[in-house]
C-alpha positions as CSV (number, residue, x, y, z in Angstrom):
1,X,12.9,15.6,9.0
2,X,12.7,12.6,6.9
3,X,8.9,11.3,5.8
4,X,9.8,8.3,8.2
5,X,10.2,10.3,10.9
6,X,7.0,12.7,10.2
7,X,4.7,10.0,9.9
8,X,6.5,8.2,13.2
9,X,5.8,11.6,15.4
10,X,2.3,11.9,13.6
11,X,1.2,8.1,15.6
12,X,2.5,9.7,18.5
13,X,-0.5,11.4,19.3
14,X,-2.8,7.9,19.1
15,X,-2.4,6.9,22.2
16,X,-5.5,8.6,23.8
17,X,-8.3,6.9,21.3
18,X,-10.6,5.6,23.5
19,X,-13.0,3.6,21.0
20,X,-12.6,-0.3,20.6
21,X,-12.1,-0.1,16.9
22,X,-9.6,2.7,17.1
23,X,-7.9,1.2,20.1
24,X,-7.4,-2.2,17.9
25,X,-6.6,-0.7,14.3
26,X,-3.9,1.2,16.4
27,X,-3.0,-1.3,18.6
28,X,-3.0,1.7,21.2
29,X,-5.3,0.4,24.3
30,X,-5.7,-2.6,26.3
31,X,-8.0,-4.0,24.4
32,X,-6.7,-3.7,21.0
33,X,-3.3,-4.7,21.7
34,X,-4.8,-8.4,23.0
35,X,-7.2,-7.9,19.6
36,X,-3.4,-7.3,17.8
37,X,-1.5,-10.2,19.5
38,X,-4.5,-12.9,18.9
39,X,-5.5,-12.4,15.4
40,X,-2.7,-10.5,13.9
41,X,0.0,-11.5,15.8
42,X,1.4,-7.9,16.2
43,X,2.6,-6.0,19.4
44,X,2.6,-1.9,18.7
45,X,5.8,-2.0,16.5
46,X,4.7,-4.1,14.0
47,X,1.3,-2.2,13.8
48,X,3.7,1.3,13.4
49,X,5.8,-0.7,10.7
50,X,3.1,-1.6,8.2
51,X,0.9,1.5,8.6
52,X,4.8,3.5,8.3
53,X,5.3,1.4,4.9
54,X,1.7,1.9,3.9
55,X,1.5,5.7,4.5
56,X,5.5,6.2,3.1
57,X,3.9,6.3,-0.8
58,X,2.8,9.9,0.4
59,X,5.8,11.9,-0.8
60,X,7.7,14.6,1.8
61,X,5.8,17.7,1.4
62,X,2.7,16.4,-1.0
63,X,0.9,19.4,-2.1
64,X,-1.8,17.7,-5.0
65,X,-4.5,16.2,-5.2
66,X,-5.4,13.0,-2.7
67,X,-7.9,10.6,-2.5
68,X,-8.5,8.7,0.5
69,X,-10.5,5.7,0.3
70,X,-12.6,4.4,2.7
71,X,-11.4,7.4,5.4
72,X,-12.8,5.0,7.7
73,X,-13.3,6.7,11.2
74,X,-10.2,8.8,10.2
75,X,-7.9,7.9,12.9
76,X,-5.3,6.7,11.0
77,X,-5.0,9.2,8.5
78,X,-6.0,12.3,10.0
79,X,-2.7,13.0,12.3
80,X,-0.7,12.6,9.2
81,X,-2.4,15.1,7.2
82,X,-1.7,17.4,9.6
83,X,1.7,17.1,8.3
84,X,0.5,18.3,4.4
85,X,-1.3,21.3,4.9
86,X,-0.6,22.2,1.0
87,X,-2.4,19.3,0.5
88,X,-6.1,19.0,-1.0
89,X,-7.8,15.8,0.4
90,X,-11.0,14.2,-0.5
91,X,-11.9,11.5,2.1
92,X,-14.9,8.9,0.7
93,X,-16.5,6.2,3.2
94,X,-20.1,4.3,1.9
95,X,-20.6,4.9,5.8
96,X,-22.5,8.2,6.9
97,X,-21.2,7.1,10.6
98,X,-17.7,6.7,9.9
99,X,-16.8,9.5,7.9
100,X,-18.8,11.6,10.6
101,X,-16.6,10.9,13.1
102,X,-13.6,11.0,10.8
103,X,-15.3,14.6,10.2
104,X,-14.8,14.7,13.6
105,X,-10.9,13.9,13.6
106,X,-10.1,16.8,11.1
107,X,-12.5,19.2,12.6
108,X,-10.4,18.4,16.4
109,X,-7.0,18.9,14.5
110,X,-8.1,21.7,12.8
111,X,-7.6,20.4,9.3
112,X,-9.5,22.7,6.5
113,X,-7.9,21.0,3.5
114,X,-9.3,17.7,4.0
115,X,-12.6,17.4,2.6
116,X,-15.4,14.3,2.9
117,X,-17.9,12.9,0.7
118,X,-20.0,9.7,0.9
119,X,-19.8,7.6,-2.2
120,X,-19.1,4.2,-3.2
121,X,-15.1,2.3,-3.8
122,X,-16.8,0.5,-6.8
123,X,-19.1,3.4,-8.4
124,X,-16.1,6.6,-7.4
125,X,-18.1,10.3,-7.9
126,X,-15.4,11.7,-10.2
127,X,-13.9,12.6,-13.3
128,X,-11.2,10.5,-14.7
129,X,-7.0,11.5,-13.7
130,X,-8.9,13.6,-10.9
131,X,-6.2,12.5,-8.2
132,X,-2.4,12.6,-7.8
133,X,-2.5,10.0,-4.8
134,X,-4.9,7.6,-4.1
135,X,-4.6,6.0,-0.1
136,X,-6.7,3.1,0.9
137,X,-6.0,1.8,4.4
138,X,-7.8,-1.2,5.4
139,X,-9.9,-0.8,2.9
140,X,-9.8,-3.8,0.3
141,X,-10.0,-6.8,2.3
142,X,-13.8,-5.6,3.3
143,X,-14.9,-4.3,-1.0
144,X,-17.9,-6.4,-2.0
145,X,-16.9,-5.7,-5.2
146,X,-12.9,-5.7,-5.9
147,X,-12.8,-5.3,-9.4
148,X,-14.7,-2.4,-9.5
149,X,-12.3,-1.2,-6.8
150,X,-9.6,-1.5,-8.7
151,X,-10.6,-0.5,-12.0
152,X,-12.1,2.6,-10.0
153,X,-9.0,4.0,-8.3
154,X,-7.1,3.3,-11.6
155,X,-9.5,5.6,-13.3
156,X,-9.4,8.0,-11.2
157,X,-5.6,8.5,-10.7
158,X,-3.5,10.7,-12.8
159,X,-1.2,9.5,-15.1
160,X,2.2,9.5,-13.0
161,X,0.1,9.2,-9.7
162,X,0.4,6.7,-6.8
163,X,-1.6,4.4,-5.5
164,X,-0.5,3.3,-2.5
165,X,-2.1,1.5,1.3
166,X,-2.5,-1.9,2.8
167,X,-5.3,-4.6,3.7
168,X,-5.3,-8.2,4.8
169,X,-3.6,-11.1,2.7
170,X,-4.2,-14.7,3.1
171,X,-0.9,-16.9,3.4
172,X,1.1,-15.1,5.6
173,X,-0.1,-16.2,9.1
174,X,-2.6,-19.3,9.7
175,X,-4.0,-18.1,13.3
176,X,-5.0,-14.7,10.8
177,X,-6.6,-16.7,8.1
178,X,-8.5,-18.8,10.7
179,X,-10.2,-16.0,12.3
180,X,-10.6,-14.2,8.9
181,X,-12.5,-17.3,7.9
182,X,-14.5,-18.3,10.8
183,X,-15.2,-14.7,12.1
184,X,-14.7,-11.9,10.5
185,X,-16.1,-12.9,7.3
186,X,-19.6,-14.6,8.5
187,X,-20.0,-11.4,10.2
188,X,-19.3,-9.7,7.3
189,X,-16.6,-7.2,8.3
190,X,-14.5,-8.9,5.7
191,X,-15.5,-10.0,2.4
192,X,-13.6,-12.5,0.1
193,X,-11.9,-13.3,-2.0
194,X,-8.9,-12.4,-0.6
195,X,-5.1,-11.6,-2.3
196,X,-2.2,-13.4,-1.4
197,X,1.1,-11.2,-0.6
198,X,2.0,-13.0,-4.5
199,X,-1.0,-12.2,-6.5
200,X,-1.6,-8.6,-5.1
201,X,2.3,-7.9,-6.4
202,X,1.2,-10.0,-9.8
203,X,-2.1,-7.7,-10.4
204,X,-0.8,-4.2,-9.5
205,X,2.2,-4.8,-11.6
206,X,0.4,-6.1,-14.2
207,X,-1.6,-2.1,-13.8
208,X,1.1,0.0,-12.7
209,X,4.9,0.4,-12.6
210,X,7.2,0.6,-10.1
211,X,4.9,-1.9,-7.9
212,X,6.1,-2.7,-4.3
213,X,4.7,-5.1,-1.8
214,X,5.9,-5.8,1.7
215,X,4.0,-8.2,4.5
216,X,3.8,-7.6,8.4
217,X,2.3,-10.9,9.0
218,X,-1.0,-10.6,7.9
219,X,-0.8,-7.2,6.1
220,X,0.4,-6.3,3.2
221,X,1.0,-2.9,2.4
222,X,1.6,-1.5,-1.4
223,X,2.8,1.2,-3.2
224,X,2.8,1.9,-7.0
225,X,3.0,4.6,-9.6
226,X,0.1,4.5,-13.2
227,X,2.5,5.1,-16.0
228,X,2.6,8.6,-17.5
229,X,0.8,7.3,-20.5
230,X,-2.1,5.8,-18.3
231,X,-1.3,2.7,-18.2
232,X,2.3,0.6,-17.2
């Protein structure tokens, strides 16, 4: 089966998430679907198609070292871990009630190689080249800080190792930016400033090599590799 279609038959199982901010980051209830179609202007496929091109950095069979930053409540990771049980996986949220239900997730799937611990994006609680992977869903759009963000997951990725995810981009749809602006950041769910689809490419190849960014509307999603040497 093709890393495609594993993470495709891993989504299958979303459809039951009951919670508000599951049901819209999944674009899997009621709810979240009219949450998808008015800010983001997705339906369900184009939710599936960026989180397929965010998630498809994870190689077929990935048995190292992963970092998974913020985990979030979990929901959109945790059903593809159960696809890389050789896998050891550190998930980090600053939120003690996030990663508790994400806890939750993995404990429900039955997951013992995934592993949580609260810390901060901009302040990481480990070693340098600790990581082969680094995922961050979602993640940088909402950073206070992002240039500790990035200079943190840089750090802490191997030489060789991929960093790979999406997050929100301004540019590529107006009705996103104008909720982005009026709404989500006064309320503080998002912070700026924010990339554009152009200068996230620019900055992570200007870090890594063999850089890749792709847009679904308002989401971009990435994927790169830290030269051997620790840098390009």
């Amino acid at each position: 089966m093709s890393r495609h279609d594993e993470i495709k038959n891993a989504y299958k199982s979303l459809g039951g998430e009951a919670t508000f901010y599951d049901g819209m980051i999944t674009c899997s209830t009621l709810p979240g679907k009219a949450v998808c179609k008015l800010v983001w202007n997705m339906n369900k496929r184009k939710n599936d198609r960026y989180l397929e091109l965010a998630l498809s950095g994870i190689p077929q069979g990935f048995g190292g070292r992963m970092l998974e930053v913020p985990v979030g409540t979990g929901v959109l990771s945790m059903p593809v871990y159960e696809t890389l049980p050789d896998a050891d996986i550190t998930c980090v949220d600053y939120s003690p009630e996030m990663m508790e239900r994400a806890r939750r997730q993995a404990e429900k799937r039955g997951l013992k190689n995934v592993h949580f611990q609260q810390g901060d994006v901009g302040k990481l609680p480990f070693p340098d080249e600790s990581f082969d992977l680094v995922l961050s869903l979602n993640g940088f759009h909402a950073f206070p800080d992002k240039e500790a963000a990035y200079r943190e997951v840089f750090r802490v990725l191997k030489p060789g190792g991929i960093f790979c995810g999406c997050f929100y981009v301004r540019g590529e749809h107006k009705r996103t930016d104008w909720f982005v602006e009026k709404i989500y950041t006064p309320k503080g769910y998002f912070t700026p400033p924010y990339e554009t689809a152009g200068s996230l490419e620019m900055r992570l190849k200007s870090m890594y090599r063999k850089a890749q960014v792709k847009t679904v509307e308002g989401m971009a999603a990435f994927r790169c590799r830290k030269g051997s040497s620790g840098g390009k």
